[in-house]
Structure formats: structure tokens, C-alpha cells
N, C-alpha and C positions, 0 to 999 in steps of 0.2 A: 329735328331741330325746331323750335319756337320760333314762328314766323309772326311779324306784324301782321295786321290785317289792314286791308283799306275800305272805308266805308264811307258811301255820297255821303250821307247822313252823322257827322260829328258823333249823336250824342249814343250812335249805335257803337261806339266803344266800351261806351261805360254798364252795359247792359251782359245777360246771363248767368247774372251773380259772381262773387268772388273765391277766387284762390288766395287764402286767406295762412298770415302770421299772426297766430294770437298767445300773446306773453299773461298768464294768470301769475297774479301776485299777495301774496296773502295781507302785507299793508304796505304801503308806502309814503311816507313824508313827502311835504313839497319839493323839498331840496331833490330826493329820490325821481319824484316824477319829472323834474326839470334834468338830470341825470340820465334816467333814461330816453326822452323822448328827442334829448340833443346827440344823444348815442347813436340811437338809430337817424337821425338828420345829417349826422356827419361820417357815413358809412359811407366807403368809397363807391357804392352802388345806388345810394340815391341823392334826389336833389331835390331841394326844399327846405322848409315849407314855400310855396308856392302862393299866389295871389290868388290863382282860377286852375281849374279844371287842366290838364295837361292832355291835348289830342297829338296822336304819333302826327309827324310830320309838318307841324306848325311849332313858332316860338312858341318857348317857355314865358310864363309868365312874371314878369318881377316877385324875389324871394321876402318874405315877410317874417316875422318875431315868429322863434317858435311859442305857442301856448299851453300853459299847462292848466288842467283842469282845474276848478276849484271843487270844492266837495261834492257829492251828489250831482256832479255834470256827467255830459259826453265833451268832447271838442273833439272836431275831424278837419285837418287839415290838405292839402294836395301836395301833390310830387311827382316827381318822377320815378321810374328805377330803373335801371340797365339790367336787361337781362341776354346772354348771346353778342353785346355790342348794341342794342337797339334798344331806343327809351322806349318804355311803355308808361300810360299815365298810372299813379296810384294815390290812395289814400291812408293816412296814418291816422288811427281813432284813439283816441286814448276814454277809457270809462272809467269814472271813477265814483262808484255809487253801492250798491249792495256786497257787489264784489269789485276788482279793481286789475283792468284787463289794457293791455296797449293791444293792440292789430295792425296790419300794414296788410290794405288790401286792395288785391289787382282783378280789376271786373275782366273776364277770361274772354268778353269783345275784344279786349286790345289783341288777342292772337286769331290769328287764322287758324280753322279747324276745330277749335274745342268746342266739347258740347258738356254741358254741368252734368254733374250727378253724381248718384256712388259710389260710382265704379269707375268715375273719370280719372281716377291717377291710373288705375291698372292698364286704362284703353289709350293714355298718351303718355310711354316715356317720358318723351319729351320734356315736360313739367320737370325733370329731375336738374334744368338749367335752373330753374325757378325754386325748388327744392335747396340747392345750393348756396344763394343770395341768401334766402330764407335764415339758414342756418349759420351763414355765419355773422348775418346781424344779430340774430338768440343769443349767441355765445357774447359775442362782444356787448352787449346788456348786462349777459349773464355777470358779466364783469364788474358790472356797477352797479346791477341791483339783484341778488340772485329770483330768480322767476320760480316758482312749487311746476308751473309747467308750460311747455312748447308746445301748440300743436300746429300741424303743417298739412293745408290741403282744402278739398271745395265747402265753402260754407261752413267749416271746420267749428266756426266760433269757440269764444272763451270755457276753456274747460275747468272746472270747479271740483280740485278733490274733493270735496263735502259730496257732490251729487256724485261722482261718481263711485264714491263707495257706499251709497245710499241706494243705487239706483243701477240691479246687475244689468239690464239691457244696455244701458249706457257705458256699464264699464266693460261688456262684452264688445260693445262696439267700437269705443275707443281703442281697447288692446288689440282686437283683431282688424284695425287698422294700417296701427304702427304710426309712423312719421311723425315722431313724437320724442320731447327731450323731457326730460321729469328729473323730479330730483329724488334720492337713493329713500326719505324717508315719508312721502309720499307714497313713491312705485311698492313699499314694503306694505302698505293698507291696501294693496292691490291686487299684487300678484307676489304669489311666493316664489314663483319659478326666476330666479334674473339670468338665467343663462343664456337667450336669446337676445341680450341688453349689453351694449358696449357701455361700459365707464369711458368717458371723455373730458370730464373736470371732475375732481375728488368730491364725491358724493353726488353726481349728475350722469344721468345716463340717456342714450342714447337708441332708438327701436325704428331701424329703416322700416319703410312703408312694407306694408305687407299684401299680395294681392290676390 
């Protein structure tokens, strides 16, 4: 189970990089990105946006305007998220520049135990509480803005059908991954095989982590 961690030092939360939701979007209007980013704001698992930084075990900060990017920006906003019952701090980035990416990401200081890298979902279960949140904030987006793709896990960042079918290391990597939601005509420039792939909304599919 996903424990908080306690640390003397505040800002030793927000450190050893992120466990990372990242939503790739091939375009999206203003109206879309205000859509999506109040989607994920009003998902019963997080809380926010936020004024500052959110450390476990101190008040939450007064909630402010969600912001939406204007062209060729980042905005990264604070929050909260429940995971197990227990807040952990996070951040919601939305990119909106060459390609156009939202993320919600949880620096893996906030738990006790975790250590980053590439093999960190295989070496903590665990994360499958956090896996969970993850997905069904995607879904409930999916609803209002459909996403080309999901992806779920450390330092995961925004994945780009373009690069990954340009680029076989990258899409070996990503497929032998998994923890990943894509959509049916994307995953088709990828992999011909879809038998290992659950359908979960018509035309979106579904590839638990693989370890």
C-alpha cells in the first residue's frame, strides 16, 4: 500500500522526479483546453487548483482560477490528489506549444519507499493505487476531449504518435511498457497485433503495464 512519507525538510517531497499522467492531443481549441483542465480539476480525487505547493500533513492552500494556456505556453498549476485516502501534493501542467500535452504529476517524495527508474512500476505494486486515480481521470477527459494517447508511469512524459512511429526504440519501448490508453487508429500505425489490448470506449483501447 502507498504510504505518505514524512520529511524534516518540506521541500524533500517534491523531489525524485514524477509519476507522471500525460494526455497527448493532436489539437485543441480554447474552449477544449478550459474543458479539459476543469475535468481533471473537478475529479473527485483531486483538489485544486491551488495557490502554493501542497506538503502532506499541513493546510491546503486557498483554491484559485483554473488557467488555460495560451499558444505556445506551459502553465503548471498545484493540487492535491487522494490516493488510498491520503492527500499527496501534485501538479497539473498543461503544454500547449509544438505538441499539446496536459499531465498531472506526483513527485514519488510524497510516498515512502519509492525509488525512480525503469523498472520502478515492476519493483512497487503498489503504484497500481495511483495507476487507478490516473485512469479514471483519462477516461472522464476522454469524454470531453478525446486524447490520440495515455500514458501512465515514471517520467513517462508526453508521447507523440509522430515520434513513435518514426522512432522503433521509442515505440519498442513504449509498447513493451504498457500502462497505456491509445486510441484504435493511432495503436493501428503501431502495432498490428491488438489482441493483448482491451477496447474500453469505442475506438480506445486499453494495455495494462507490462513487467
Amino acid at each position: 500500500m502507498l504510504e505518505l512519507s514524512h520529511h524534516a525538510d518540506p521541500m524533500q517531497y517534491w523531489e525524485g522526479g514524477n509519476y507522471e499522467l500525460n494526455l497527448s492531443f493532436e489539437t485543441l481549441r480554447d474552449r477544449q483546453w478550459a474543458d479539459v483542465l476543469t475535468t481533471i480539476w473537478e475529479n473527485v480525487s483531486l483538489n485544486g487548483p491551488l495557490a502554493a505547493r501542497y506538503m502532506p500533513g499541513t493546510p491546503a492552500a486557498e483554491k484559485v482560477a483554473v488557467q488555460v494556456p495560451p499558444p505556445t505556453a506551459v502553465v503548471k498549476q498545484h493540487g492535491q490528489i487522494a490516493v488510498n485516502g491520503q492527500a499527496a501534493g501534485c501538479d497539473v501542467q498543461a503544454t500547449r506549444s509544438i505538441f499539446e500535452c496536459v499531465s498531472i504529476l506526483v513527485p514519488i517524495g510524497m510516498f515512502h519507499g519509492l525509488t525512480g527508474g525503469t523498472t520502478m512500476r515492476g519493483k512497487h505494486p503498489e503504484l497500481t493505487a495511483l495507476d487507478e486515480v490516473f485512469y479514471d481521470v483519462a477516461l472522464h477527459v476522454y469524454s470531453v476531449a478525446p486524447f490520440q494517447v495515455a500514458s501512465l508511469g515514471y517520467e513517462r512524459s508526453c508521447q507523440l504518435p509522430s515520434e513513435l512511429r518514426n522512432d522503433g526504440e521509442a515505440r519498442h519501448n513504449f509498447l513493451a511498457a504498457g500502462n497505456f490508453l491509445i486510441q484504435e487508429a493511432v495503436l493501428r500505425t503501431l502495432e498490428p497485433d491488438l489482441t493483448p489490448y482491451q477496447e474500453v470506449r469505442q475506438g480506445l483501447y486499453w494495455l495494462a503495464a507490462r513487467f
